[in-house]
PyMOL Python script that loads the backbone (N, CA, C, O; Angstrom):
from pymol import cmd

cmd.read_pdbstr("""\
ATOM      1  N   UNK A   1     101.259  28.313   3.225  1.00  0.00           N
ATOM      2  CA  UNK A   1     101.163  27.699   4.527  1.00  0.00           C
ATOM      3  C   UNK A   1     102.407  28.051   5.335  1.00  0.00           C
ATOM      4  O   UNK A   1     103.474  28.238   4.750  1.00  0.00           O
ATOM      5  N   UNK A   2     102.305  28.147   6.657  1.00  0.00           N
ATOM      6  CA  UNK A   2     103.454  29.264   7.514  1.00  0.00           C
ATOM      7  C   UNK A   2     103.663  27.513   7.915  1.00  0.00           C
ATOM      8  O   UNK A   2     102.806  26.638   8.036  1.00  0.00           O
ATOM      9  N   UNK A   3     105.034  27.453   8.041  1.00  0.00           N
ATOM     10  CA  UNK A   3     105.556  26.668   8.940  1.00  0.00           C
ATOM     11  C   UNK A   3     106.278  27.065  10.283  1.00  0.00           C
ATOM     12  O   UNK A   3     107.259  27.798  10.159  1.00  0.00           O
ATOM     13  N   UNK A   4     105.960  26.719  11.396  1.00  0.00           N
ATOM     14  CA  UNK A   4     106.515  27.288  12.931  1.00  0.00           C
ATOM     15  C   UNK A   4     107.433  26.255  13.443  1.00  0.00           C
ATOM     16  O   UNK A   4     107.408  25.071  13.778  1.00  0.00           O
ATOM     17  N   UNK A   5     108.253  27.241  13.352  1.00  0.00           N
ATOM     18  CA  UNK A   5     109.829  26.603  13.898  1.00  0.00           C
ATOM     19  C   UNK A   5     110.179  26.798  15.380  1.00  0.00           C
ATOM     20  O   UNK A   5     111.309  26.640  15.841  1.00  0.00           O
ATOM     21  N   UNK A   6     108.719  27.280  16.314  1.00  0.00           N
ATOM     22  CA  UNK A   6     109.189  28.171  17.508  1.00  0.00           C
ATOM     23  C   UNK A   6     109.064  26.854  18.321  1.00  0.00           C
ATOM     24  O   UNK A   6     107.994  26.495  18.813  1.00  0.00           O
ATOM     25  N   UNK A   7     110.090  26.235  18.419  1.00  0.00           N
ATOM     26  CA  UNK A   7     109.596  25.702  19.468  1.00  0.00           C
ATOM     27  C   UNK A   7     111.357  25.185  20.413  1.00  0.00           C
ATOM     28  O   UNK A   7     112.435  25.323  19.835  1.00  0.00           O
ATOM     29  N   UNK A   8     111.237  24.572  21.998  1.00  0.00           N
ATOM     30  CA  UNK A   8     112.560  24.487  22.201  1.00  0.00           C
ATOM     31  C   UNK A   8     112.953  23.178  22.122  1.00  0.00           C
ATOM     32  O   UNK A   8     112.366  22.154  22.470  1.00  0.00           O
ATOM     33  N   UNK A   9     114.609  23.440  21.343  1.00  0.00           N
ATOM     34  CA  UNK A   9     114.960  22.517  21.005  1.00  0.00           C
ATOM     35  C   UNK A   9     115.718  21.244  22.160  1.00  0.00           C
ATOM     36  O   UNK A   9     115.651  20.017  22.100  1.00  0.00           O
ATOM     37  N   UNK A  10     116.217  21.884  22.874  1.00  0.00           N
ATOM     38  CA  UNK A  10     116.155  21.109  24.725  1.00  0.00           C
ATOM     39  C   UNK A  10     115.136  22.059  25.877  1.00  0.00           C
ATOM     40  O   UNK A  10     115.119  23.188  26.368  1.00  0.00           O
ATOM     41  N   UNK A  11     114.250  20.641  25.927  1.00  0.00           N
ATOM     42  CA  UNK A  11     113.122  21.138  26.746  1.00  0.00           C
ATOM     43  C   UNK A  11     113.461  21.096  27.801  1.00  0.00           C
ATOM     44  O   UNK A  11     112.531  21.026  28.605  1.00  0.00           O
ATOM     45  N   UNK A  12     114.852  21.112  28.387  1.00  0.00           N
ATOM     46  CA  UNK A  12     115.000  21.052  30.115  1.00  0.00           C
ATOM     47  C   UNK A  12     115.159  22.925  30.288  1.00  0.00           C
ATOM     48  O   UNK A  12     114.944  23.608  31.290  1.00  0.00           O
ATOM     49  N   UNK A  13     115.541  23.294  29.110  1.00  0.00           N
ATOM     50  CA  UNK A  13     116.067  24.975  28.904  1.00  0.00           C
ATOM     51  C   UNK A  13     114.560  25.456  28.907  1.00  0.00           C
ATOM     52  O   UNK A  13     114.524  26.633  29.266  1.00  0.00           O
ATOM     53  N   UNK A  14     113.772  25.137  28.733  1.00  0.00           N
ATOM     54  CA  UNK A  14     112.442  26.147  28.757  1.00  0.00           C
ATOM     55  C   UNK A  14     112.309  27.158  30.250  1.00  0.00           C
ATOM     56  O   UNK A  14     112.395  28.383  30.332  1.00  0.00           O
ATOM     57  N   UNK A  15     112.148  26.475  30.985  1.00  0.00           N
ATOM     58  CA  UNK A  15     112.020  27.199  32.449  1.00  0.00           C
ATOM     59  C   UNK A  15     112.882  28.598  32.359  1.00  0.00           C
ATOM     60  O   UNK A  15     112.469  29.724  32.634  1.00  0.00           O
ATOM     61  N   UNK A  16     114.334  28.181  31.847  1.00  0.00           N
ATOM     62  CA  UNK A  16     115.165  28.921  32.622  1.00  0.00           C
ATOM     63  C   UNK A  16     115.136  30.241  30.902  1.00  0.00           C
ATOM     64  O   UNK A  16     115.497  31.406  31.072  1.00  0.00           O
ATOM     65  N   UNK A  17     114.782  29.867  29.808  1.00  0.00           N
ATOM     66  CA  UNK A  17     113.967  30.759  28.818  1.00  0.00           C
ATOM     67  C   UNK A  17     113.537  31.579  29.186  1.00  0.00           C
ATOM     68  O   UNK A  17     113.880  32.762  29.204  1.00  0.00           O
ATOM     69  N   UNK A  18     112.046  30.650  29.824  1.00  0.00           N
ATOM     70  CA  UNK A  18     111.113  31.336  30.238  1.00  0.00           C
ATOM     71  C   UNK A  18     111.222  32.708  31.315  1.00  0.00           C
ATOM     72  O   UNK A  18     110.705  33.824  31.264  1.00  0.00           O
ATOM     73  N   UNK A  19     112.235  31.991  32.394  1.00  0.00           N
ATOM     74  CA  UNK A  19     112.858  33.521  33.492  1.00  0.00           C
ATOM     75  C   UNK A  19     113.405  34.412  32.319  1.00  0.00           C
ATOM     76  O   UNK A  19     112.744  35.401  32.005  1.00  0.00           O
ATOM     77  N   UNK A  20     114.734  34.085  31.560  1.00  0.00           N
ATOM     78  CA  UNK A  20     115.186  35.297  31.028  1.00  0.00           C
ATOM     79  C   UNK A  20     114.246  35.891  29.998  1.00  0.00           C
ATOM     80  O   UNK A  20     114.783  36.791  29.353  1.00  0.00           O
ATOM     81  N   UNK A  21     113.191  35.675  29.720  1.00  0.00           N
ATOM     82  CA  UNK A  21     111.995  36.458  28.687  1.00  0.00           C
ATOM     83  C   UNK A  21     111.468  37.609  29.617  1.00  0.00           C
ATOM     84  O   UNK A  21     111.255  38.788  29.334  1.00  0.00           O
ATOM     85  N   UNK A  22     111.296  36.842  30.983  1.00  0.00           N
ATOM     86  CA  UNK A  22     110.685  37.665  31.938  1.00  0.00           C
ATOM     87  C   UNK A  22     111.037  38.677  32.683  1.00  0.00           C
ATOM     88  O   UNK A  22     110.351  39.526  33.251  1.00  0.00           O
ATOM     89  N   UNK A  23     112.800  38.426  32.603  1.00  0.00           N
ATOM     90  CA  UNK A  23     113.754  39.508  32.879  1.00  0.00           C
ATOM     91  C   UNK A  23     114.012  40.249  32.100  1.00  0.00           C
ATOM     92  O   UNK A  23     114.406  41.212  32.758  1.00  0.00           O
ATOM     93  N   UNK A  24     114.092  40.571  30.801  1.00  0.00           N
ATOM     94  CA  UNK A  24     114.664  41.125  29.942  1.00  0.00           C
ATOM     95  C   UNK A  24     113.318  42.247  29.642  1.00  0.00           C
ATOM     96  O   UNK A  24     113.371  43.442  29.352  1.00  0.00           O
ATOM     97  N   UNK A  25     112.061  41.298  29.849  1.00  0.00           N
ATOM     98  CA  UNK A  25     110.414  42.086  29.538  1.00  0.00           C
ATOM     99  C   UNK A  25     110.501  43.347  31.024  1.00  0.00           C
ATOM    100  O   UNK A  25     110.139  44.519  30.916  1.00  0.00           O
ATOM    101  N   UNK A  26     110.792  43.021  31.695  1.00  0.00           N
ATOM    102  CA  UNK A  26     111.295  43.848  32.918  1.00  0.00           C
ATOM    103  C   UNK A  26     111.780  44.677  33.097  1.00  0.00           C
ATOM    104  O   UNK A  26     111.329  45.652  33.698  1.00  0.00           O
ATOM    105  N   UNK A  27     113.371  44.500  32.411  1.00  0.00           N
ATOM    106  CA  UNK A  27     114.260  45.627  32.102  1.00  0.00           C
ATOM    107  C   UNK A  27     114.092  46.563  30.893  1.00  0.00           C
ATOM    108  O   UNK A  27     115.038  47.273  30.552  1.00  0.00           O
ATOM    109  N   UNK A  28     112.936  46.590  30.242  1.00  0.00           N
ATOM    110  CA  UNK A  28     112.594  47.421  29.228  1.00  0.00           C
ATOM    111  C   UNK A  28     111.057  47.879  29.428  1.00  0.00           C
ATOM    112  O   UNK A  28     110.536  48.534  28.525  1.00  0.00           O
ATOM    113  N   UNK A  29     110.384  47.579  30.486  1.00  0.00           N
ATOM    114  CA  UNK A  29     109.273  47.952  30.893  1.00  0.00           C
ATOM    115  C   UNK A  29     108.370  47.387  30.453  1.00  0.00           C
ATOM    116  O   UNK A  29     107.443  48.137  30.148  1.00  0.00           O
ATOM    117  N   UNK A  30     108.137  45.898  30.192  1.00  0.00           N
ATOM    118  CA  UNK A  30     107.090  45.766  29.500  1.00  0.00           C
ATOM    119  C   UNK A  30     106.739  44.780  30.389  1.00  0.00           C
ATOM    120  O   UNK A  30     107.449  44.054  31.086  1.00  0.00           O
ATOM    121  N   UNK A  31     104.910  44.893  30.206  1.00  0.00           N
ATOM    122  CA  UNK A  31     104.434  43.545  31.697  1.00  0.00           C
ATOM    123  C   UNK A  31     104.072  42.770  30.618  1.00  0.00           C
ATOM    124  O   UNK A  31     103.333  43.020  29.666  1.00  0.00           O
ATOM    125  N   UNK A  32     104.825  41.611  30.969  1.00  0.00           N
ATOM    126  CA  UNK A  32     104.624  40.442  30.465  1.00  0.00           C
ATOM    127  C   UNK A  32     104.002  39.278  31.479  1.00  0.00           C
ATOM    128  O   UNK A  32     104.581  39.079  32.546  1.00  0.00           O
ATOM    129  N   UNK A  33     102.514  38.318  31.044  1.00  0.00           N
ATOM    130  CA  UNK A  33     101.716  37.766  31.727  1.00  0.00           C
ATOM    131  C   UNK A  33     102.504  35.785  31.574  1.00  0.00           C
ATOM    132  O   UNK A  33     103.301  35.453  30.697  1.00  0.00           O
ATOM    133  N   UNK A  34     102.185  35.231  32.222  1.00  0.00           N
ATOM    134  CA  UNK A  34     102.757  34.182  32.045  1.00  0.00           C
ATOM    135  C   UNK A  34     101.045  33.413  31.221  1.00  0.00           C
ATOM    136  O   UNK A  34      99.909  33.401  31.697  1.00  0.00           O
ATOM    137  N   UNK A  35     101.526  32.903  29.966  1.00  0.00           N
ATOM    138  CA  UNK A  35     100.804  32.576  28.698  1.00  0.00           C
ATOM    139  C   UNK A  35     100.551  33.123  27.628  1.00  0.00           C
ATOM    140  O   UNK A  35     101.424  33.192  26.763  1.00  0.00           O
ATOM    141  N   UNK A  36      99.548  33.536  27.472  1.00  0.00           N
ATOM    142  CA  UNK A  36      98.850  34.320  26.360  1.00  0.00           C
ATOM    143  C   UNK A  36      99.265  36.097  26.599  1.00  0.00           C
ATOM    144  O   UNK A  36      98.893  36.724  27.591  1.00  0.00           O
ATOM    145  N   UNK A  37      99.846  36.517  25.809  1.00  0.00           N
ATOM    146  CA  UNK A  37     100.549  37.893  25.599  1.00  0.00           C
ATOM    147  C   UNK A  37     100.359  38.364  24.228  1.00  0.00           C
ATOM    148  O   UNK A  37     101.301  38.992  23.743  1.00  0.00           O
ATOM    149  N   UNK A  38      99.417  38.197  23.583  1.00  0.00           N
ATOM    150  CA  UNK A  38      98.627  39.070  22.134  1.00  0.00           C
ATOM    151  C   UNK A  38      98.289  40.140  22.237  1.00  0.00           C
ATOM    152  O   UNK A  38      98.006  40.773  21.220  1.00  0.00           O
ATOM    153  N   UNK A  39      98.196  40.734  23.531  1.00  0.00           N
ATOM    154  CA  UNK A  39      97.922  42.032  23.478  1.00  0.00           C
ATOM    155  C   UNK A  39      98.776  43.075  23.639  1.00  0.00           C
ATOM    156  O   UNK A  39      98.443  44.214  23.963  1.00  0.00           O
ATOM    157  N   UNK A  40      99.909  42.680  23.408  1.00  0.00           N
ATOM    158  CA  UNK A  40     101.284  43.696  22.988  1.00  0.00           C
ATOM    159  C   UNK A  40     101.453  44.066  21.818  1.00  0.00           C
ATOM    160  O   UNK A  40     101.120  43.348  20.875  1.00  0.00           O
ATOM    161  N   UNK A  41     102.081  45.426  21.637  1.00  0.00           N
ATOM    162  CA  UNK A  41     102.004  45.927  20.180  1.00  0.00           C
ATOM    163  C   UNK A  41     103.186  45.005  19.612  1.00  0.00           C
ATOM    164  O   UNK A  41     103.536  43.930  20.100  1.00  0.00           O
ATOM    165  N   UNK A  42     103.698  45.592  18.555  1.00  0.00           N
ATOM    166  CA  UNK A  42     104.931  44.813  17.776  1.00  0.00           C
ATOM    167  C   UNK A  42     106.248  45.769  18.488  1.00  0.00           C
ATOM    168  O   UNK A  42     107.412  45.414  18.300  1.00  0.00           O
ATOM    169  N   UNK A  43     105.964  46.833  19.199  1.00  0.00           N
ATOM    170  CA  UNK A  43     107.490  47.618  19.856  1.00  0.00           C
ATOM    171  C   UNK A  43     107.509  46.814  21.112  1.00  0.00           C
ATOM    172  O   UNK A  43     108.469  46.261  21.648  1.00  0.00           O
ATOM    173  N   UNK A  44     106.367  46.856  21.442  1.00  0.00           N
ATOM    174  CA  UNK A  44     107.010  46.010  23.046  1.00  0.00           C
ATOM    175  C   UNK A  44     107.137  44.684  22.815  1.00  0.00           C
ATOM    176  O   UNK A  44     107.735  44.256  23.803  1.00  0.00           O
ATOM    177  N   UNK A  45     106.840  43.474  21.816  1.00  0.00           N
ATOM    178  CA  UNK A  45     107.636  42.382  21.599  1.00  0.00           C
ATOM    179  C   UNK A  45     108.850  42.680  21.046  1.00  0.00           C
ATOM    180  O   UNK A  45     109.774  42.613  21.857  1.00  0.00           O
ATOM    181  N   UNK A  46     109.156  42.993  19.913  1.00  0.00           N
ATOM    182  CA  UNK A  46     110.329  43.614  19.662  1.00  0.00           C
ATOM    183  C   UNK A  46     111.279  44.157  20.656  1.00  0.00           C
ATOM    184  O   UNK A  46     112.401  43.663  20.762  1.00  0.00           O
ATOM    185  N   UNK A  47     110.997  44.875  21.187  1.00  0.00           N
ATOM    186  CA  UNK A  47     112.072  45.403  22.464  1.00  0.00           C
ATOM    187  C   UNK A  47     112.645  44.237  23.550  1.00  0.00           C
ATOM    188  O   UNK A  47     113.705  44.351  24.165  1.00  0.00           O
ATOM    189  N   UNK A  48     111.735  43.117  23.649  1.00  0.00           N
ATOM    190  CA  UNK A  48     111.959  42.594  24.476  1.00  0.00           C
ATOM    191  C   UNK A  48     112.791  41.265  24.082  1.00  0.00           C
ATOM    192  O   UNK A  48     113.701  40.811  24.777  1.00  0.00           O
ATOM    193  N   UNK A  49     112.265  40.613  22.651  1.00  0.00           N
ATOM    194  CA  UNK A  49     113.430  39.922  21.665  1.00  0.00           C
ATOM    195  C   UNK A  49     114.848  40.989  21.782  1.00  0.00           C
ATOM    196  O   UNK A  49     115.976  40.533  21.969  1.00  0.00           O
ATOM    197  N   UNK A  50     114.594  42.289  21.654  1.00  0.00           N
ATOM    198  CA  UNK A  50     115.957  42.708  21.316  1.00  0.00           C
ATOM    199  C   UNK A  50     116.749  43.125  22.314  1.00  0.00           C
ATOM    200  O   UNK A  50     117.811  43.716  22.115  1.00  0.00           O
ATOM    201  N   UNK A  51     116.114  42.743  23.872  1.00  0.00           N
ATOM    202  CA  UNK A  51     116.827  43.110  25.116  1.00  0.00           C
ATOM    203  C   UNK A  51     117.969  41.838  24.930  1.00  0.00           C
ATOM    204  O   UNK A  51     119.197  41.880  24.863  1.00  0.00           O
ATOM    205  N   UNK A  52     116.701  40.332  24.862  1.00  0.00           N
ATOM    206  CA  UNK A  52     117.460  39.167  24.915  1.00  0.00           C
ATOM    207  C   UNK A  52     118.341  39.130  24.122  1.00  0.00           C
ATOM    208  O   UNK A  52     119.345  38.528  24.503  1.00  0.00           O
ATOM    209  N   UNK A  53     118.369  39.684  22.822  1.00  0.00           N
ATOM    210  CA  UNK A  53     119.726  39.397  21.625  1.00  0.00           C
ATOM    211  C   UNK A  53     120.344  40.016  22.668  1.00  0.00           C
ATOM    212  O   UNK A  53     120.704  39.195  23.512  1.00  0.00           O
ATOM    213  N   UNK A  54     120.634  41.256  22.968  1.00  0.00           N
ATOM    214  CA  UNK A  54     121.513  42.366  23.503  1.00  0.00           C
ATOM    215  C   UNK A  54     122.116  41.428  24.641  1.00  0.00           C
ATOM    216  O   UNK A  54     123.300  41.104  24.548  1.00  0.00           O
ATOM    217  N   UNK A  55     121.464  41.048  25.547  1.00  0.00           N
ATOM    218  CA  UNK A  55     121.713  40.520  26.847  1.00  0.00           C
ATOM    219  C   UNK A  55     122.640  39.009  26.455  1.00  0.00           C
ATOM    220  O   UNK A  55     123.569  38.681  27.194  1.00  0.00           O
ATOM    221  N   UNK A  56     122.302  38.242  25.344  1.00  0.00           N
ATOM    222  CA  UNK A  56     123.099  37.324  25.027  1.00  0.00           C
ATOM    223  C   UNK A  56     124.086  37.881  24.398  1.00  0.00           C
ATOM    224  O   UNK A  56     125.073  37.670  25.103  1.00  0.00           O
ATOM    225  N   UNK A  57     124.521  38.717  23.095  1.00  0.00           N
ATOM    226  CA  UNK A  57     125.847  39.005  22.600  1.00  0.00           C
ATOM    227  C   UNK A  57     127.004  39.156  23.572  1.00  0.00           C
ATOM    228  O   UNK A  57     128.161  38.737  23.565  1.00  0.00           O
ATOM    229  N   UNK A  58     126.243  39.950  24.469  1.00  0.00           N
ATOM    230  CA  UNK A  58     126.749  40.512  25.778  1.00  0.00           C
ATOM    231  C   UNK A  58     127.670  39.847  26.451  1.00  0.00           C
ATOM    232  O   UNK A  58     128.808  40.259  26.681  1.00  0.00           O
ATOM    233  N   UNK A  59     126.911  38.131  27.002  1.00  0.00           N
ATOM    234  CA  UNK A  59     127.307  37.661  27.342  1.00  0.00           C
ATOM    235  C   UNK A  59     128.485  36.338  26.656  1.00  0.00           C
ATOM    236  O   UNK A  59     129.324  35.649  27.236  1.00  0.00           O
ATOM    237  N   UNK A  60     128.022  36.414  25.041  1.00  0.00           N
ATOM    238  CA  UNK A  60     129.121  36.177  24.071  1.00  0.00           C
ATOM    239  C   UNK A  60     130.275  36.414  24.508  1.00  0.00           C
ATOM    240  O   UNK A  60     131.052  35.566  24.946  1.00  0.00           O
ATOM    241  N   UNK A  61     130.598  38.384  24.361  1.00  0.00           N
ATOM    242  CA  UNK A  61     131.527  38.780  24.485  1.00  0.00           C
ATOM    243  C   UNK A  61     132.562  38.654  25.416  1.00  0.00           C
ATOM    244  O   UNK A  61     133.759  38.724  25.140  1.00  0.00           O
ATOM    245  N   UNK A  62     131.896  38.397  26.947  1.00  0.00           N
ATOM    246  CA  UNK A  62     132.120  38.610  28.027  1.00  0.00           C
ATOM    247  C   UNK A  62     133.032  37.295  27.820  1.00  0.00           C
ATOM    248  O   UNK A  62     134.206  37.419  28.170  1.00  0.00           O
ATOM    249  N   UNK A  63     132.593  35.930  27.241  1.00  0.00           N
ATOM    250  CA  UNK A  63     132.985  34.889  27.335  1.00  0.00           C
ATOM    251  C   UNK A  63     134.462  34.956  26.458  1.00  0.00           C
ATOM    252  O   UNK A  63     135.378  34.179  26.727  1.00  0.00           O
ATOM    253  N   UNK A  64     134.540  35.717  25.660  1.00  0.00           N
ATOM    254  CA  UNK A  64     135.720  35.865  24.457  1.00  0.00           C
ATOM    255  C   UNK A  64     136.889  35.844  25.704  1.00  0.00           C
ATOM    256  O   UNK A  64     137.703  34.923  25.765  1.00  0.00           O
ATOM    257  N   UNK A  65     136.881  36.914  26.646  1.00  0.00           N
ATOM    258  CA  UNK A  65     137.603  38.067  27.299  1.00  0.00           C
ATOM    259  C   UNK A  65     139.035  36.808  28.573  1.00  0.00           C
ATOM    260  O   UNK A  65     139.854  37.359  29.309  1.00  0.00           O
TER     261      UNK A  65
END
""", "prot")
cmd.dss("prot")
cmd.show_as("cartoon", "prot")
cmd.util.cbc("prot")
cmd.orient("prot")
């Protein structure tokens, strides 16, 4: 049995999630629909999780400086 952990843990942050999913799906070319998105392969979800890692370390770093 899969247990799903996806969910947000402060729901006032969803919205603003939700923009940077939509930005990041953007900056790597991928059209992303607001809801249901099953019809993406596993590279264009992937790419777009790995814009957001990228785009957050990023801004990690920036914060070190």
């Amino acid at each position: 049995m899969a247990n799903n952990n996806n969910r947000t843990l402060v729901p006032q942050a969803k919205e603003g999630l939700n923009r940077f999913k939509m930005e990041s799906a953007s900056e790597v070319g991928v059209n992303l629909k607001e809801g249901y998105n099953g019809d993406l392969t596993s590279r264009e979800a992937g790419s777009v999780g790995g814009q957001m890692v990228k785009k957050m370390v990023e801004s990690y770093e920036q914060g070190l400086k």
